[in-house]
PDB file with SEQRES, HELIX, SHEET and CRYST1 records, atoms N, CA, C and O in Angstrom:
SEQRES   1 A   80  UNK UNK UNK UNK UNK UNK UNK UNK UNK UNK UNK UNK UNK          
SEQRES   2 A   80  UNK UNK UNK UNK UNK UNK UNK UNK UNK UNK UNK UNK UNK          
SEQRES   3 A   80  UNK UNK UNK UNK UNK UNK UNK UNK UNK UNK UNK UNK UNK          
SEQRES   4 A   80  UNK UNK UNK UNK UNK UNK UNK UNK UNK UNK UNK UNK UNK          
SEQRES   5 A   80  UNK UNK UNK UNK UNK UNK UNK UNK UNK UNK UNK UNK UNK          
SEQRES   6 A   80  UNK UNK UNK UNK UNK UNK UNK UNK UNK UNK UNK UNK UNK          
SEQRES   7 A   80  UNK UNK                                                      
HELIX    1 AA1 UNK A    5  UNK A   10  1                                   6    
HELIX    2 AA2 UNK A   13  UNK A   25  1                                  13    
HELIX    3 AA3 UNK A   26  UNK A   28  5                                   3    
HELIX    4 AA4 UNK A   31  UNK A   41  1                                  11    
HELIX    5 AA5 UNK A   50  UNK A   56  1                                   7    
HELIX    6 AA6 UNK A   60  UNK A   76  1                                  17    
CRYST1    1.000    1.000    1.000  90.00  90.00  90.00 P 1           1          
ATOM      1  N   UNK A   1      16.147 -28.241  13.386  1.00  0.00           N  
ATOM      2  CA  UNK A   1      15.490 -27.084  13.972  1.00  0.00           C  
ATOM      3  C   UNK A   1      14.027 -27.433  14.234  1.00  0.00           C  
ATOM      4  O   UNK A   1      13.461 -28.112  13.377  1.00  0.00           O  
ATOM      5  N   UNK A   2      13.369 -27.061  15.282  1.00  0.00           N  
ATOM      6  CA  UNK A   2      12.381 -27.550  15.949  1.00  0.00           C  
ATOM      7  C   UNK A   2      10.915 -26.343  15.885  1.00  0.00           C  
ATOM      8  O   UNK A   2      10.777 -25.749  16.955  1.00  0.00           O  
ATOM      9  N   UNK A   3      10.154 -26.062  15.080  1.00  0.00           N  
ATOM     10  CA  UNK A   3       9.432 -24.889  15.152  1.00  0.00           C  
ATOM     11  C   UNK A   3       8.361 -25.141  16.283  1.00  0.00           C  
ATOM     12  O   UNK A   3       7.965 -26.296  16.438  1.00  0.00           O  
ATOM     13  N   UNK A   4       7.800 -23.991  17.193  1.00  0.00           N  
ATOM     14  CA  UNK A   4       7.116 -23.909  18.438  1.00  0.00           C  
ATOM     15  C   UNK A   4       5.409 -23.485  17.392  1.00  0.00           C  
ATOM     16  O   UNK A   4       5.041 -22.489  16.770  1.00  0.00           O  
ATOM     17  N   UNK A   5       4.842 -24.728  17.652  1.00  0.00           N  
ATOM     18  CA  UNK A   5       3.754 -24.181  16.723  1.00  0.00           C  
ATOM     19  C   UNK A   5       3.186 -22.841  17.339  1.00  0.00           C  
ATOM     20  O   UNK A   5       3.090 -21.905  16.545  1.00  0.00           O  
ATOM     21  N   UNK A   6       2.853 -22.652  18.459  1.00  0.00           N  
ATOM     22  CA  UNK A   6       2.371 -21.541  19.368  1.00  0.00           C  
ATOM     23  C   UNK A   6       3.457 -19.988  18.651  1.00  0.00           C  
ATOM     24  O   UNK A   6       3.028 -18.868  18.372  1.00  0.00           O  
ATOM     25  N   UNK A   7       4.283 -20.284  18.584  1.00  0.00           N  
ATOM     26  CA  UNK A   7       4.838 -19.184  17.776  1.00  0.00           C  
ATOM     27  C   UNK A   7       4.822 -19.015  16.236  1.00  0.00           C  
ATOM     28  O   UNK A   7       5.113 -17.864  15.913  1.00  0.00           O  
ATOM     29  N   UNK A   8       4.633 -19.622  15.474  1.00  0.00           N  
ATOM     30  CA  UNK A   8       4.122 -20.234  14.314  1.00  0.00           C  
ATOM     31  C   UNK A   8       2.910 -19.365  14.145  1.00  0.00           C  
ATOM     32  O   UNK A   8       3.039 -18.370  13.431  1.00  0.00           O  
ATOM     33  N   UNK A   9       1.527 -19.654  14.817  1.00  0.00           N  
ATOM     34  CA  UNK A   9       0.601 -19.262  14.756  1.00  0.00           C  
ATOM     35  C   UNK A   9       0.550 -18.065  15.163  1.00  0.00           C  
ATOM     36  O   UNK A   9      -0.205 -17.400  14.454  1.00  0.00           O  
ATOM     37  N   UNK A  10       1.238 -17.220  16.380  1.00  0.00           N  
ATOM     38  CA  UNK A  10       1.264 -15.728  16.441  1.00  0.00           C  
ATOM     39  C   UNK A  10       1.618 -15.159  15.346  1.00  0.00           C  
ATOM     40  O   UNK A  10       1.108 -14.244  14.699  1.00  0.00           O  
ATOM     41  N   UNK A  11       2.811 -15.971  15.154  1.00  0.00           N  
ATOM     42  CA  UNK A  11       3.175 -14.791  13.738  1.00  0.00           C  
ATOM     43  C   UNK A  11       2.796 -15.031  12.126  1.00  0.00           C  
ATOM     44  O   UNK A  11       3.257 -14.437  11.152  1.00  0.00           O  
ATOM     45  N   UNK A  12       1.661 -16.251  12.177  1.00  0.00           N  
ATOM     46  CA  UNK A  12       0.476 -16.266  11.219  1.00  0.00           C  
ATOM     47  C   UNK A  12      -0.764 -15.300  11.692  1.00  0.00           C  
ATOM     48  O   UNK A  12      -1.638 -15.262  10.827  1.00  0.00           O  
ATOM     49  N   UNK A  13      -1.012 -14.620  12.692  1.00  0.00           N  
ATOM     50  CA  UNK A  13      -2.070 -14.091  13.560  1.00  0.00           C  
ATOM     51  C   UNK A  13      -1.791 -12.446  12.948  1.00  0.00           C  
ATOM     52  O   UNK A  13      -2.588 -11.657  12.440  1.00  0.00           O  
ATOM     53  N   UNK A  14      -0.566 -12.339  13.185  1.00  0.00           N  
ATOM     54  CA  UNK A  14       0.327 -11.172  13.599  1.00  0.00           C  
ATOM     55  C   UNK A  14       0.143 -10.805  11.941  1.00  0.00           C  
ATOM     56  O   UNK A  14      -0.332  -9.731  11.575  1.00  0.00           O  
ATOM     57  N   UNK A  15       0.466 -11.563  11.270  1.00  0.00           N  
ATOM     58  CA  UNK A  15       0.737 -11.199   9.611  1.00  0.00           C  
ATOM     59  C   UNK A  15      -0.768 -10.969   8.852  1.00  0.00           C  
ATOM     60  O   UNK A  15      -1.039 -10.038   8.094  1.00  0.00           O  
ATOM     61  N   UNK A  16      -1.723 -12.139   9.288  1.00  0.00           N  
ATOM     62  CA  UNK A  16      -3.148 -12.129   8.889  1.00  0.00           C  
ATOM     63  C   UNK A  16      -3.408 -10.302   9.574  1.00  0.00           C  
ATOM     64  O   UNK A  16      -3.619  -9.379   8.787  1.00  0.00           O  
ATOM     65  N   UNK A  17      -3.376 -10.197  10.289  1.00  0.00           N  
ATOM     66  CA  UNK A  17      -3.884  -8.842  11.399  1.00  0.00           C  
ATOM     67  C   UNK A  17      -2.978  -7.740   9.840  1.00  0.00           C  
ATOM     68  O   UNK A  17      -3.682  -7.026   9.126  1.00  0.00           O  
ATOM     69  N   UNK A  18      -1.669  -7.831   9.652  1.00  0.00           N  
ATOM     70  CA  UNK A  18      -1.122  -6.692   9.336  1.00  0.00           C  
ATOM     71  C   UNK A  18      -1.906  -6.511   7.604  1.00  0.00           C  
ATOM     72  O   UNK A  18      -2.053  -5.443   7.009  1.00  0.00           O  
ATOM     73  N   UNK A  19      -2.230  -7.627   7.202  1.00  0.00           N  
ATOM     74  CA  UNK A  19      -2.908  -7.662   5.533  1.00  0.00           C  
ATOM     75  C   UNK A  19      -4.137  -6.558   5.650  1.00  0.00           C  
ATOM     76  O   UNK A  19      -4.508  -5.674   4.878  1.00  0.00           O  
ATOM     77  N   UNK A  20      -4.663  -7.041   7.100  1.00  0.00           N  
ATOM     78  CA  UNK A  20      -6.427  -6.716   7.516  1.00  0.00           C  
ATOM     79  C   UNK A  20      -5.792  -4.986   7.149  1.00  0.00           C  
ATOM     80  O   UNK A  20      -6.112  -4.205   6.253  1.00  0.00           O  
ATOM     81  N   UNK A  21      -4.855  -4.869   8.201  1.00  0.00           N  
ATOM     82  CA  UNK A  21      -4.990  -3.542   8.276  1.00  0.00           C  
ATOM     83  C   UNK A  21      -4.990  -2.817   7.185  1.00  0.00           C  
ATOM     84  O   UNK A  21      -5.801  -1.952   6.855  1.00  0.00           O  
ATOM     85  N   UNK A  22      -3.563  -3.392   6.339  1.00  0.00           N  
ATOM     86  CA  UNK A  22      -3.490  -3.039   4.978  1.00  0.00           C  
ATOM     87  C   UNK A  22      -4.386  -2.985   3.877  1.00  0.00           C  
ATOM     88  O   UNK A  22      -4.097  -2.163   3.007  1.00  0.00           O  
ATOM     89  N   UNK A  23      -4.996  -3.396   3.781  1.00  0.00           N  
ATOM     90  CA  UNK A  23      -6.608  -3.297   2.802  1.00  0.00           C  
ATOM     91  C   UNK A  23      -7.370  -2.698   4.015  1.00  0.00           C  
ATOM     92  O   UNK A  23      -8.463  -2.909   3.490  1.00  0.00           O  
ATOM     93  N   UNK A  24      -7.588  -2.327   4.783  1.00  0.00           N  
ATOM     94  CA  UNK A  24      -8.507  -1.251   5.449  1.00  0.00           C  
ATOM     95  C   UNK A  24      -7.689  -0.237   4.958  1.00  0.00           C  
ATOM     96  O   UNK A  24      -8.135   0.331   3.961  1.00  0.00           O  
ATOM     97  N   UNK A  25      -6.412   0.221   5.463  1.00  0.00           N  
ATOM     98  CA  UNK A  25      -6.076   1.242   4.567  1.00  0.00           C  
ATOM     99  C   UNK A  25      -6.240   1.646   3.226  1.00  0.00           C  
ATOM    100  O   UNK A  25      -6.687   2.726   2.839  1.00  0.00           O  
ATOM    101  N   UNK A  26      -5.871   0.756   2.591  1.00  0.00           N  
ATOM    102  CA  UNK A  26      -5.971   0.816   1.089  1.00  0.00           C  
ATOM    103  C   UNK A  26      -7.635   0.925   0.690  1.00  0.00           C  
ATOM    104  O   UNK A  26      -7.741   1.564  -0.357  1.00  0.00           O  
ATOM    105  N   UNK A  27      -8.681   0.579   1.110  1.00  0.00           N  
ATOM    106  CA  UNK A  27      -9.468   0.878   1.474  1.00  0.00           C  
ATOM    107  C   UNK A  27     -10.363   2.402   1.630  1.00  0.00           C  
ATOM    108  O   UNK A  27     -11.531   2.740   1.442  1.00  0.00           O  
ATOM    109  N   UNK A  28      -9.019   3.124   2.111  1.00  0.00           N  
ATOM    110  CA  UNK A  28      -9.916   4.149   2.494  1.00  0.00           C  
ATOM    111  C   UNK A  28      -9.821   5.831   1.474  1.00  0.00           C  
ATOM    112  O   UNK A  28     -10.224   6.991   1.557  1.00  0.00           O  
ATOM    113  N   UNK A  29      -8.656   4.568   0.165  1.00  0.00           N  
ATOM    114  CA  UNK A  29      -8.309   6.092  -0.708  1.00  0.00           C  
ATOM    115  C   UNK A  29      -9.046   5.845  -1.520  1.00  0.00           C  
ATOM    116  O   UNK A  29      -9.584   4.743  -1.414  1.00  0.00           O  
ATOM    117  N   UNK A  30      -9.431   6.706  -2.693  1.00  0.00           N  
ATOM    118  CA  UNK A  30      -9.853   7.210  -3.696  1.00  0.00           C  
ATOM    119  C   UNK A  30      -9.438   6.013  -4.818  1.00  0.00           C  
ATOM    120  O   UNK A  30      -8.352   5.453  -4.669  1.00  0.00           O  
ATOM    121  N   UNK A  31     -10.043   5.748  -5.591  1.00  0.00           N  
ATOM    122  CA  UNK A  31      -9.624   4.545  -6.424  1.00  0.00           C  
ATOM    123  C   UNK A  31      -8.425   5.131  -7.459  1.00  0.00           C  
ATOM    124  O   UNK A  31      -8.127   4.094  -8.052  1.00  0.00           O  
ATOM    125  N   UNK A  32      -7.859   5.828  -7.828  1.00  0.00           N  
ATOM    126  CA  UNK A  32      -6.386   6.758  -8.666  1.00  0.00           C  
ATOM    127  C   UNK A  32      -5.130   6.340  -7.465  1.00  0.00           C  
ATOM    128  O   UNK A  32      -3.978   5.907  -7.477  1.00  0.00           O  
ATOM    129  N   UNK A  33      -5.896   6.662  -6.719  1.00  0.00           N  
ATOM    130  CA  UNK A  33      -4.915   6.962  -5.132  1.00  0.00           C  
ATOM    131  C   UNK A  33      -4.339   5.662  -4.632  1.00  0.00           C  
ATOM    132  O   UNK A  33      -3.190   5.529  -4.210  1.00  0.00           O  
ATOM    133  N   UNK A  34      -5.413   4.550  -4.737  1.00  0.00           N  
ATOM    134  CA  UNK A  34      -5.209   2.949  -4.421  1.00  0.00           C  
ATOM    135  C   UNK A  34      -4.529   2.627  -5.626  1.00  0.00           C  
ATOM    136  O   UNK A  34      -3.363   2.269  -5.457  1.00  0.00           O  
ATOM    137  N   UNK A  35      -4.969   2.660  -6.874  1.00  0.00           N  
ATOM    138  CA  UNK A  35      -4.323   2.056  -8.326  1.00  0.00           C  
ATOM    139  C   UNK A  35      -2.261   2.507  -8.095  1.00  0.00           C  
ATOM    140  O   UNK A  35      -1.298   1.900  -8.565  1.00  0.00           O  
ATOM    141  N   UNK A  36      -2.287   3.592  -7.326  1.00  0.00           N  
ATOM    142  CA  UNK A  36      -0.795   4.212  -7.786  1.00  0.00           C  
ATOM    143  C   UNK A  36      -0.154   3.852  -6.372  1.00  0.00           C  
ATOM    144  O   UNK A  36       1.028   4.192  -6.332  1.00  0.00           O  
ATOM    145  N   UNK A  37      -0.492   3.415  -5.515  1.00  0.00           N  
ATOM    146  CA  UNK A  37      -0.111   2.778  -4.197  1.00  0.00           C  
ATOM    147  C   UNK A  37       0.452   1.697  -4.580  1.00  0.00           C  
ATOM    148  O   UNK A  37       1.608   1.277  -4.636  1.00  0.00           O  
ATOM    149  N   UNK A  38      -1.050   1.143  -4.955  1.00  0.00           N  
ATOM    150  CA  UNK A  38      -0.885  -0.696  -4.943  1.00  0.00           C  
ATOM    151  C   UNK A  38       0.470  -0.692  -6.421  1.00  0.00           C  
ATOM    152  O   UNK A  38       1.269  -1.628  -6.396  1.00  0.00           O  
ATOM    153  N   UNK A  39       0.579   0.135  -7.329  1.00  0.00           N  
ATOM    154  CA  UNK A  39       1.386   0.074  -8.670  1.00  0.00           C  
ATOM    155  C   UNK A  39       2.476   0.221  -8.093  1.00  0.00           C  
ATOM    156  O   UNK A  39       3.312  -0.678  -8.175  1.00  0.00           O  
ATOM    157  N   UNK A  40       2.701   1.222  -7.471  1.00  0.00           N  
ATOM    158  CA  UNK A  40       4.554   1.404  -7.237  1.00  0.00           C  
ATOM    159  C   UNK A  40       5.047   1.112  -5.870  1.00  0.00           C  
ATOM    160  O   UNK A  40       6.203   1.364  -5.531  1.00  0.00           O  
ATOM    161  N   UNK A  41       3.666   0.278  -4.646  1.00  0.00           N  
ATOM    162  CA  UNK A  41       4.777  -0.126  -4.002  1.00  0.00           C  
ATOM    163  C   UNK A  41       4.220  -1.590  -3.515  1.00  0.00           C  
ATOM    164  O   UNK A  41       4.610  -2.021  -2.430  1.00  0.00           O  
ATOM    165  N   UNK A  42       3.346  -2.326  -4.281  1.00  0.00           N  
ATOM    166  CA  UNK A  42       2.714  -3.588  -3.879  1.00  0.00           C  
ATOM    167  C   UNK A  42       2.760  -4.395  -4.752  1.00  0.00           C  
ATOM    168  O   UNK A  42       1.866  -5.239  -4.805  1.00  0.00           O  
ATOM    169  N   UNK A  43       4.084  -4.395  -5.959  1.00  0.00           N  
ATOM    170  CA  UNK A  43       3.519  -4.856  -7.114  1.00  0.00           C  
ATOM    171  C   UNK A  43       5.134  -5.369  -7.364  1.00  0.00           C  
ATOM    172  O   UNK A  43       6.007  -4.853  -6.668  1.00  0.00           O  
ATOM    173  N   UNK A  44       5.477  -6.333  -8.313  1.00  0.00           N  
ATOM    174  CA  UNK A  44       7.120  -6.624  -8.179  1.00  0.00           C  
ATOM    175  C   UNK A  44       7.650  -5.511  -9.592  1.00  0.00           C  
ATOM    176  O   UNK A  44       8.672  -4.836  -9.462  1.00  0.00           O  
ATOM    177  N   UNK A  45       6.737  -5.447 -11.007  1.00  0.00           N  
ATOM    178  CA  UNK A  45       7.231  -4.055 -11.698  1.00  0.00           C  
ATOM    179  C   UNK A  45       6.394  -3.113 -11.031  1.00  0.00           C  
ATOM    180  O   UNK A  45       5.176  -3.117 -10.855  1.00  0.00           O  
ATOM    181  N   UNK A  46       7.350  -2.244 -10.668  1.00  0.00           N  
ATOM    182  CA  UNK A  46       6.953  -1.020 -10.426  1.00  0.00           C  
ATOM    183  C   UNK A  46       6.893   0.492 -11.528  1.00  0.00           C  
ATOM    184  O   UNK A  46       7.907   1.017 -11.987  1.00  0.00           O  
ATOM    185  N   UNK A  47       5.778   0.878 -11.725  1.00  0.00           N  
ATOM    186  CA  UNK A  47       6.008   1.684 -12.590  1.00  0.00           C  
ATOM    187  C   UNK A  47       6.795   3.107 -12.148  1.00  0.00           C  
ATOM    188  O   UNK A  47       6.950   3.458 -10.978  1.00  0.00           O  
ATOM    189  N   UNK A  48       7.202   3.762 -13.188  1.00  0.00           N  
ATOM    190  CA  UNK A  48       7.538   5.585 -12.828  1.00  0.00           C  
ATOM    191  C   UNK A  48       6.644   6.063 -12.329  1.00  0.00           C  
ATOM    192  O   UNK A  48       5.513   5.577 -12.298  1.00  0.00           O  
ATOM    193  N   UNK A  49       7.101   7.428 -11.698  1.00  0.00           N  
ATOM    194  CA  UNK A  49       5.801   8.185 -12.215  1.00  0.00           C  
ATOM    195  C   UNK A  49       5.622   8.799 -13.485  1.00  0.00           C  
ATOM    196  O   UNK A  49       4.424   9.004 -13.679  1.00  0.00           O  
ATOM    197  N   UNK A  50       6.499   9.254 -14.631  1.00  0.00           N  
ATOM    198  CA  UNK A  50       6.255   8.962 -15.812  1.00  0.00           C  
ATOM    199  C   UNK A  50       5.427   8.021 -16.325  1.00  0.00           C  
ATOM    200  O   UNK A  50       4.945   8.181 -17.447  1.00  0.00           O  
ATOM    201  N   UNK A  51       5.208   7.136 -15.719  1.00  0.00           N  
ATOM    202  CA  UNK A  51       4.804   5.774 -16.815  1.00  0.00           C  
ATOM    203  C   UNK A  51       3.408   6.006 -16.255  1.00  0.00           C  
ATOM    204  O   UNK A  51       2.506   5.624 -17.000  1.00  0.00           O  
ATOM    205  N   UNK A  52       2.987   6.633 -14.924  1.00  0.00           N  
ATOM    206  CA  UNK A  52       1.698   6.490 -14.477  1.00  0.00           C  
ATOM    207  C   UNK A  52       1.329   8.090 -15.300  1.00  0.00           C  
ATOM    208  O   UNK A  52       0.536   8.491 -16.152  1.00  0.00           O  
ATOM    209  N   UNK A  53       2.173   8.526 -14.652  1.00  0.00           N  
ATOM    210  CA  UNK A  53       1.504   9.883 -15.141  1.00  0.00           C  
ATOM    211  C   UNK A  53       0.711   9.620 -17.033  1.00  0.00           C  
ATOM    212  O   UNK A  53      -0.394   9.809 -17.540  1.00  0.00           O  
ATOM    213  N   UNK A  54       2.097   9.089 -17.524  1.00  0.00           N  
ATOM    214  CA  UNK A  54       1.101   9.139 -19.303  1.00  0.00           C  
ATOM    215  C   UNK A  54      -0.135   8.730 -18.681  1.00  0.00           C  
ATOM    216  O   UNK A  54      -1.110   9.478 -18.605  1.00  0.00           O  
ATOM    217  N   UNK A  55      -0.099   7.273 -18.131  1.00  0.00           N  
ATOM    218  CA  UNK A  55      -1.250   6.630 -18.206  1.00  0.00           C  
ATOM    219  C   UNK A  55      -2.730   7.532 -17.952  1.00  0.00           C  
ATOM    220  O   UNK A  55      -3.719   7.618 -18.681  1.00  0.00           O  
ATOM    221  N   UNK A  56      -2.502   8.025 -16.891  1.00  0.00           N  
ATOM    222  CA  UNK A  56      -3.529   9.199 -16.032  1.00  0.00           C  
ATOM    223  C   UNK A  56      -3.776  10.420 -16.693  1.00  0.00           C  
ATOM    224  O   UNK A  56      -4.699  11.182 -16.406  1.00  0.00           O  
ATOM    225  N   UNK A  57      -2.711  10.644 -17.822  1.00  0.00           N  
ATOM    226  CA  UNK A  57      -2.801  11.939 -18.527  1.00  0.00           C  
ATOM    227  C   UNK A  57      -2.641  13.444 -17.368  1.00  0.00           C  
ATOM    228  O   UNK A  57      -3.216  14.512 -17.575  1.00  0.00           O  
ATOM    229  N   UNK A  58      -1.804  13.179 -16.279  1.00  0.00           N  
ATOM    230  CA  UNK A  58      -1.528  14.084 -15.737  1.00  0.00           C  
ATOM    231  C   UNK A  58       0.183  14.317 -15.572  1.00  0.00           C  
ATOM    232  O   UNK A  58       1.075  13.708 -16.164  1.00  0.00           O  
ATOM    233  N   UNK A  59       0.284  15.239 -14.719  1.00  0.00           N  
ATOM    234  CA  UNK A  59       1.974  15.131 -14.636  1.00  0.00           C  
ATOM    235  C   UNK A  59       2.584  14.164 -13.824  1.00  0.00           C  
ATOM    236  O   UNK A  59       1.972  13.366 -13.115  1.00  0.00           O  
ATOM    237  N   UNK A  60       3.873  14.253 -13.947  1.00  0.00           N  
ATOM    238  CA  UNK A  60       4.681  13.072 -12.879  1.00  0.00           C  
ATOM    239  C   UNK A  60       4.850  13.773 -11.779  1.00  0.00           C  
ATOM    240  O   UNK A  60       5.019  13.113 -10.754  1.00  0.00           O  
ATOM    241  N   UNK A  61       4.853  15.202 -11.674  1.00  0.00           N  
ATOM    242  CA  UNK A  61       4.329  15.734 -10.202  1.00  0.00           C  
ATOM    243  C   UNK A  61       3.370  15.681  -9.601  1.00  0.00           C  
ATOM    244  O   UNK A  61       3.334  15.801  -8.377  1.00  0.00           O  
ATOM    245  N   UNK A  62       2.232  15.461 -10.448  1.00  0.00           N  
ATOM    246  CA  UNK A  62       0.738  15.194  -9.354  1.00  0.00           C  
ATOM    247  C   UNK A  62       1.047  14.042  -9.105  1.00  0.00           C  
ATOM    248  O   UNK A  62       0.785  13.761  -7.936  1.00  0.00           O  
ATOM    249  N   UNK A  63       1.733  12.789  -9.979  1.00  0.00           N  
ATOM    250  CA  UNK A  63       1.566  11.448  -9.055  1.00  0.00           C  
ATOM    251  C   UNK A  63       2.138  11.556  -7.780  1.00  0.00           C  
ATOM    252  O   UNK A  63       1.939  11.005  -6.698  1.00  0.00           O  
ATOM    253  N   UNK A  64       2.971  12.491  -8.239  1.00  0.00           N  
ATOM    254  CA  UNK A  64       4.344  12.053  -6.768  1.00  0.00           C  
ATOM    255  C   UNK A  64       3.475  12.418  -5.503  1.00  0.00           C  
ATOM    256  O   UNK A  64       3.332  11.746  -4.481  1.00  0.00           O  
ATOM    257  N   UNK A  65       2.686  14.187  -5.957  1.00  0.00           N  
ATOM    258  CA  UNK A  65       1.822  14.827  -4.835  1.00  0.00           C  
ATOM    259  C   UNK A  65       0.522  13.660  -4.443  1.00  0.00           C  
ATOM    260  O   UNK A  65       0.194  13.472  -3.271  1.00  0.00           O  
ATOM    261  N   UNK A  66      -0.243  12.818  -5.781  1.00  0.00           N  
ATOM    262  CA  UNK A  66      -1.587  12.026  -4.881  1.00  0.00           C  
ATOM    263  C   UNK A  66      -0.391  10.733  -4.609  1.00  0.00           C  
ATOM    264  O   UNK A  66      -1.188   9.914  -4.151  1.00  0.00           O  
ATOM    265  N   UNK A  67       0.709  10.136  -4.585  1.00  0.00           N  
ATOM    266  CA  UNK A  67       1.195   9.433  -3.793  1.00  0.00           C  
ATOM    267  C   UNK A  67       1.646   9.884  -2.796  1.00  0.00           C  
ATOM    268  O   UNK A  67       1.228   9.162  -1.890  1.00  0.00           O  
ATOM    269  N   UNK A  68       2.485  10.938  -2.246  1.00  0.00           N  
ATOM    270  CA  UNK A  68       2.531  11.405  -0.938  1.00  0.00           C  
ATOM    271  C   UNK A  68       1.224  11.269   0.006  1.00  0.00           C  
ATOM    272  O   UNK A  68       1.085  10.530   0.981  1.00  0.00           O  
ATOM    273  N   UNK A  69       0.262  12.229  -0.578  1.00  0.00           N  
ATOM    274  CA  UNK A  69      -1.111  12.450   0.289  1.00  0.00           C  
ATOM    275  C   UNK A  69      -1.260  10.691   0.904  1.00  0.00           C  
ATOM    276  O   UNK A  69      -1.122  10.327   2.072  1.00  0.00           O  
ATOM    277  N   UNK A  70      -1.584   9.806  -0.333  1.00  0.00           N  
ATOM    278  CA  UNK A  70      -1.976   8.638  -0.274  1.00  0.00           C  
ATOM    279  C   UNK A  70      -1.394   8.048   1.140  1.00  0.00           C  
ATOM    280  O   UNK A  70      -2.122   7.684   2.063  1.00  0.00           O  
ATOM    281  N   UNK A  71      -0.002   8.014   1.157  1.00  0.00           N  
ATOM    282  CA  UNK A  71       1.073   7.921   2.060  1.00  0.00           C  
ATOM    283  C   UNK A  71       0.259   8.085   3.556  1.00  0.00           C  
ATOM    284  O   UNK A  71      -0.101   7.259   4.395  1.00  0.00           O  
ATOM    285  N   UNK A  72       0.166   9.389   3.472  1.00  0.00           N  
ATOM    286  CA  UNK A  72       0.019  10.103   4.774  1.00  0.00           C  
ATOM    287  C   UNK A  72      -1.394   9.594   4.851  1.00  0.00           C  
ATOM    288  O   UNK A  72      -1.323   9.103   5.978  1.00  0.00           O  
ATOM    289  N   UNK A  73      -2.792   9.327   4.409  1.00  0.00           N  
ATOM    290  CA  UNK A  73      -3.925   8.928   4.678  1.00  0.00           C  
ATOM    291  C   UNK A  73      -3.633   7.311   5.494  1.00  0.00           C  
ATOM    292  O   UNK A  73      -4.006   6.896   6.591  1.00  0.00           O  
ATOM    293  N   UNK A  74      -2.675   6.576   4.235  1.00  0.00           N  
ATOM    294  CA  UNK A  74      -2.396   5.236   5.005  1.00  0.00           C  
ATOM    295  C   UNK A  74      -1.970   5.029   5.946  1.00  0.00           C  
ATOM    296  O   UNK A  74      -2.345   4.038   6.573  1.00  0.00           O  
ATOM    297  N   UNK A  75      -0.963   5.919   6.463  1.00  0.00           N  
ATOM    298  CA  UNK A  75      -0.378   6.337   7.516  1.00  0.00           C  
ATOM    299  C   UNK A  75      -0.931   6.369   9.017  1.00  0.00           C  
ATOM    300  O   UNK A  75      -0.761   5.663  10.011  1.00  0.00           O  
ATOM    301  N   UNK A  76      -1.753   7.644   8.687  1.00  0.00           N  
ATOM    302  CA  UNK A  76      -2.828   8.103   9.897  1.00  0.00           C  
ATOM    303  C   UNK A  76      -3.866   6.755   9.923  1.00  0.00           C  
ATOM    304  O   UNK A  76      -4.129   6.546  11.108  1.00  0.00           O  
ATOM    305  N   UNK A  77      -4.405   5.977   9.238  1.00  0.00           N  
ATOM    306  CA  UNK A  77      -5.103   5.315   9.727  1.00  0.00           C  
ATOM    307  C   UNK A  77      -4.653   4.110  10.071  1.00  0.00           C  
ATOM    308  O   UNK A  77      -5.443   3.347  10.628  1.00  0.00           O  
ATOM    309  N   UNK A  78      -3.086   3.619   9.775  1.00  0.00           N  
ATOM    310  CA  UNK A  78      -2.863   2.315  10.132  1.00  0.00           C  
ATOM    311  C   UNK A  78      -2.394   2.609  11.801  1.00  0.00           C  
ATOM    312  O   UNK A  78      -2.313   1.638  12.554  1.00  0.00           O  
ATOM    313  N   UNK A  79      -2.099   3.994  12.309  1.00  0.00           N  
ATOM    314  CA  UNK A  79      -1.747   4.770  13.563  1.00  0.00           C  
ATOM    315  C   UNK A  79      -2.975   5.012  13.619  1.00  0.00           C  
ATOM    316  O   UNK A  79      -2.423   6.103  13.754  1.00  0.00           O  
ATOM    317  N   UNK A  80      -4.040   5.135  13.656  1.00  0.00           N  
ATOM    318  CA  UNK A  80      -5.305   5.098  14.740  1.00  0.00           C  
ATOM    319  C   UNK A  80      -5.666   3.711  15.808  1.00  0.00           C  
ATOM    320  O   UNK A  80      -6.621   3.761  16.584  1.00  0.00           O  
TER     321      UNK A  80                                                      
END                                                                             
């Protein structure tokens, strides 16, 4: 199999570009908001939200609610 360096490098271009975006996003939350992003979906253990919530001393429903929000902030700005 023969790799086309020219394609090689787009989709080293293409991947470098998608990290950028990704830490601009991540970037633009609240440091609770980034910690529970980067924990349950950038990480190979992923915690509960039980397991965050003890940690945070809040409920496993506010994580779920500042991970949704989180969601939707990353969202809207990786779509701008």
């Amino acid at each position: 199999m023969r790799y086309n360096p020219e394609v090689v490098a787009t989709r080293t271009d293409q991947e470098t570009s998608r990290e950028e975006q990704l830490g601009t996003a991540l970037s633009s939350l609240d440091q609770r908001s980034r910690d529970i992003i980067q924990r349950r979906w950038l990480t190979d253990e992923k915690p509960t939200l039980h397991e965050l919530a003890d940690e945070y001393g809040i409920s496993a429903e506010r994580v779920r609610q500042i991970e949704a929000k989180a969601l939707t902030v990353m969202k809207n700005k990786l779509m701008a």
